[in-house]
C-alpha positions in Angstrom: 21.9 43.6 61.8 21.0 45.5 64.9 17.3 46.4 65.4 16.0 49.8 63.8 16.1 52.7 65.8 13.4 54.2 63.8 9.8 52.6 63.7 7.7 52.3 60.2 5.3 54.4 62.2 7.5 57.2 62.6 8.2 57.3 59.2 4.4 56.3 57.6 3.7 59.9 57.3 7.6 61.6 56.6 8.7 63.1 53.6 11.3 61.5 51.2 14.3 63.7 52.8 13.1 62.3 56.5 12.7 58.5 55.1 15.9 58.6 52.9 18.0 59.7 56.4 16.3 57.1 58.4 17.7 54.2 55.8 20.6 56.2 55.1 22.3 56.2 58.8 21.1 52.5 59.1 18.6 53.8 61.7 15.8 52.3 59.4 15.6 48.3 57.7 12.3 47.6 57.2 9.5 47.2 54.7 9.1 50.3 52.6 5.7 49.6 51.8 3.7 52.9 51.9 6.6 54.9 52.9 7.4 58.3 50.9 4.3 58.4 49.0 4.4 58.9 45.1 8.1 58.3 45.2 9.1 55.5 42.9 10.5 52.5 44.7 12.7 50.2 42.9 13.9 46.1 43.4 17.9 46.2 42.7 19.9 43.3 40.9 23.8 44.1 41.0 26.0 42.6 39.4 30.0 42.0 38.3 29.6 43.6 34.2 30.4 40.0 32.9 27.1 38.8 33.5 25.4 42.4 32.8 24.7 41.8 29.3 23.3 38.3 29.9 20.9 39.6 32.6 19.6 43.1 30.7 18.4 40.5 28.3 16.9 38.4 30.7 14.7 41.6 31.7 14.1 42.4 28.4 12.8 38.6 28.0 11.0 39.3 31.3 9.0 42.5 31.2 6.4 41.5 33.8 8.1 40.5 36.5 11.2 43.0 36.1 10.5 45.9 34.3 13.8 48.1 33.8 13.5 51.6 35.5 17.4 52.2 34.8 20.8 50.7 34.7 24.1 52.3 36.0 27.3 52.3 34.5 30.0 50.0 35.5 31.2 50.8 39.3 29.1 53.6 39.4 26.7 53.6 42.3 24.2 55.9 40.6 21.7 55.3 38.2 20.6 58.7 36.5 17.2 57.9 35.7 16.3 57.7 39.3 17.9 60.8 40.6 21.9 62.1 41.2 21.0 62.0 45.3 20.5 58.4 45.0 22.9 56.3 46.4 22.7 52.6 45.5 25.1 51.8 48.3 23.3 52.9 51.2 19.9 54.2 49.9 18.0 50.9 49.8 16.4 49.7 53.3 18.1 46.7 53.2 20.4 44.1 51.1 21.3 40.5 50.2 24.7 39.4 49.5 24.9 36.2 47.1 28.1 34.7 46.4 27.7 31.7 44.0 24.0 31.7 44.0 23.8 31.4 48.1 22.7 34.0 50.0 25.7 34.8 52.2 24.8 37.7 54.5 22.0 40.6 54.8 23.7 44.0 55.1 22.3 47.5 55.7 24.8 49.1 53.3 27.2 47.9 50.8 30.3 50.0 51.3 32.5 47.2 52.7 31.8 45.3 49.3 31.6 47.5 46.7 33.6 46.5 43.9 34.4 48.9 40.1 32.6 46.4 38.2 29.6 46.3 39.4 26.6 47.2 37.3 23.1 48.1 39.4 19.6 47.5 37.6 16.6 48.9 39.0 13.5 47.3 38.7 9.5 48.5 39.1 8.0 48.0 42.4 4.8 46.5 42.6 4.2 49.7 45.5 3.6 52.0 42.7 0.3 50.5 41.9 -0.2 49.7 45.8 -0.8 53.6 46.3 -2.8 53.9 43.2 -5.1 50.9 44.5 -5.2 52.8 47.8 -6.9 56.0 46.3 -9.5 54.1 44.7 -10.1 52.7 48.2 -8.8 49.2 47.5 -7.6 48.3 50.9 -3.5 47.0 51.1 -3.7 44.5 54.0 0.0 43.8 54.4 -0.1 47.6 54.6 -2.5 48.0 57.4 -1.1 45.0 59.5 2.4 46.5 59.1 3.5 43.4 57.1 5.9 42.3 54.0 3.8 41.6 51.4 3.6 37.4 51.2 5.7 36.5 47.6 6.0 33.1 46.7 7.7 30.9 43.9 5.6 29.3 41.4 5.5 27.0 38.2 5.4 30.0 35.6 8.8 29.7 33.7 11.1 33.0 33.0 12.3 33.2 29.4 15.7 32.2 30.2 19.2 34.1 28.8 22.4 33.0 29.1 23.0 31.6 32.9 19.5 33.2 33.9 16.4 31.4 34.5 13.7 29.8 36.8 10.6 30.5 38.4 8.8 33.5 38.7 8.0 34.9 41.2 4.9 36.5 42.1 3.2 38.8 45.6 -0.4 38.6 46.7 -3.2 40.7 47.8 -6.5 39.8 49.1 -9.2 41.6 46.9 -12.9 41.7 47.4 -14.3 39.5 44.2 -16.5 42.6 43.0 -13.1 44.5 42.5 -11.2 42.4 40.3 -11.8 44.1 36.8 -11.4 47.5 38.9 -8.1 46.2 39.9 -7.0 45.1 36.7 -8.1 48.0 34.9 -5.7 50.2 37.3 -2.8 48.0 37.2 -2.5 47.4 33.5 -1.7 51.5 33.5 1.7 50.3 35.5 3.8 48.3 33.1 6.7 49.5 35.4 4.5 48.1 38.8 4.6 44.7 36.9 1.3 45.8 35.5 -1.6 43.7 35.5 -1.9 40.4 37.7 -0.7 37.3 36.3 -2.9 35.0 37.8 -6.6 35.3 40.3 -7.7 32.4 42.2 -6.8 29.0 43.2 -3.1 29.5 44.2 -2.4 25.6 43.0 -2.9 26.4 39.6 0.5 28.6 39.6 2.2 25.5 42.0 1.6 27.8 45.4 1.1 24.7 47.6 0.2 26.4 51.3 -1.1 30.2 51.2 -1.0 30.6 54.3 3.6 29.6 54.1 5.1 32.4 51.8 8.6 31.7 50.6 9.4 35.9 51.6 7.2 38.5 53.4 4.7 37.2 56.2 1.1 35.9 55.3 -2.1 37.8 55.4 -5.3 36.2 56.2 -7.9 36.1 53.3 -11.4 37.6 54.4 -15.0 35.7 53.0 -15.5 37.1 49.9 -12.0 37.5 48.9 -9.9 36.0 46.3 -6.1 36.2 46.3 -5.1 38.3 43.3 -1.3 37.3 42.1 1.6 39.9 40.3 4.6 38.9 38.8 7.2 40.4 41.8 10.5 42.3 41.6 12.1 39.3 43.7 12.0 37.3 40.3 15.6 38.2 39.5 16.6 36.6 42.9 15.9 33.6 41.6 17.4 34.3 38.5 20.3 35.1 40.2 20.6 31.4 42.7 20.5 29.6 39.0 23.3 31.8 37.7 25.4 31.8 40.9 27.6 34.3 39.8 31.1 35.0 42.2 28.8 37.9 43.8 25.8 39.7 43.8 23.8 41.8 45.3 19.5 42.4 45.8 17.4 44.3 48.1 16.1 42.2 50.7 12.6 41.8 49.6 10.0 44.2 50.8 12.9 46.8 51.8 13.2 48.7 48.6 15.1 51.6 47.5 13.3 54.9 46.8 13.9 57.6 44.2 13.9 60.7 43.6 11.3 60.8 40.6 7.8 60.5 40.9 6.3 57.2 40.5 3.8 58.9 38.1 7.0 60.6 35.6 8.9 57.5 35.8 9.8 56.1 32.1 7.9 53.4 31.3 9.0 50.0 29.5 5.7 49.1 27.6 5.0 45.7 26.5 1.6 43.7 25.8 -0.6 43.5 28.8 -3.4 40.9 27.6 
């Protein structure tokens, strides 16, 4: 992929029209963290409609870390719910292409491989609650170094269905220890933002080995009087997906999401159990 035209700074303040052109002409790849604020931003899992069945359900199973904002229809590369403008093959930052579980090639559109059986889910973005910590003045680190937010694999087990399974996968902030039930008070409100955190504290405990070595996204350093506050993470399902190895499919490239139309406070929410 060439290098972007556009910086993230140029487009940190823009409004959805200007950021959605930037991504749209290829001009933009990056993170989309704090991009197009109170626009809902979405993970994407595509995939051929044999395995669409098998994988809603693995959602379903899975509510934390991929929470269902909408599902297109076979070869169709919209999906209603997040607005008729949005174009699945050319409106996310950036993409994976798996083909039998390996990750074969990172694209900045998908019009060279889209195919009229592919079925596009849409998953919560754990940047919804970022700009609702923001407002309460909860700083976003990744944010204000101009990073990917570090994600990492860990030892929590995904309620597997049919060829799905594995790991979850889960992104971390720094938070100052007095904030924690602050935080989790305003996260629980996003069920679609992967809610609440999944786990607080000693990283081991959750089989994250070295903090400091993120499996995606670039690490943060952890200030004195800080704990490192985990969420179940939208990259989940790309894990999901290596353990099917299906012929093909196709993901965001983690951190680079794909931004709709609706706002991020009107999106339909998939509620489950929080505590």
């Amino acid at each position: 992929m060439q290098q972007d035209l556009t910086k993230f700074s140029e487009l940190a303040g823009a409004d959805m029209g200007q950021v959605r052109a930037a991504i749209r002409s290829g001009r933009y790849s990056g993170h989309t963290a704090g991009l197009a604020h109170g626009k809902l931003q979405c993970n994407l899992a595509i995939l051929p409609g044999e395995y669409a069945d098998s994988f809603h359900e693995f959602c379903r199973l899975n509510p934390k870390a991929c929470p269902l904002a909408g599902v297109s229809n076979p070869g169709e590369p919209v999906i209603v719910e997040l607005g008729a403008e949005v174009d699945i093959r050319t409106d996310a930052a950036r993409y994976n292409i798996y083909r039998h579980g390996k990750l074969d090639q990172q694209v900045s559109d998908l019009n060279a491989c889209w195919q009229d059986d592919l079925v596009s889910f849409a998953i919560g973005c754990s940047f919804t609650f970022e700009n609702a910590l923001r407002l309460a003045g909860v700083p976003m680190r990744h944010i204000d170094l101009d990073r990917t937010v570090p994600m990492y694999r860990t030892s929590i087990e995904t309620h597997k269905s049919g060829p799905f399974g594995g790991g979850m996968v889960v992104s971390m902030r720094p938070i100052a220890k007095e904030r924690i039930d602050e935080v989790y008070e305003i996260c629980r409100k996003y069920p679609l933002a992967h809610g609440a955190p999944v786990h607080v504290g000693n990283p081991a405990e959750i089989g994250i080995l070295t903090i400091d070595a993120p499996d995606w996204g670039n690490p943060v350093p952890i200030e004195d009087g800080e704990v490192p506050v985990f969420w179940a993470c939208g990259v989940t399902p790309q894990v999901a997906i290596m353990t099917a190895k299906p012929p093909l499919s196709i993901t965001h490239a983690p951190g680079a999401m794909l931004i709709a139309d609706v706002s991020e406070q009107t999106a339909p929410l998939y509620t489950y159990n929080d505590n």
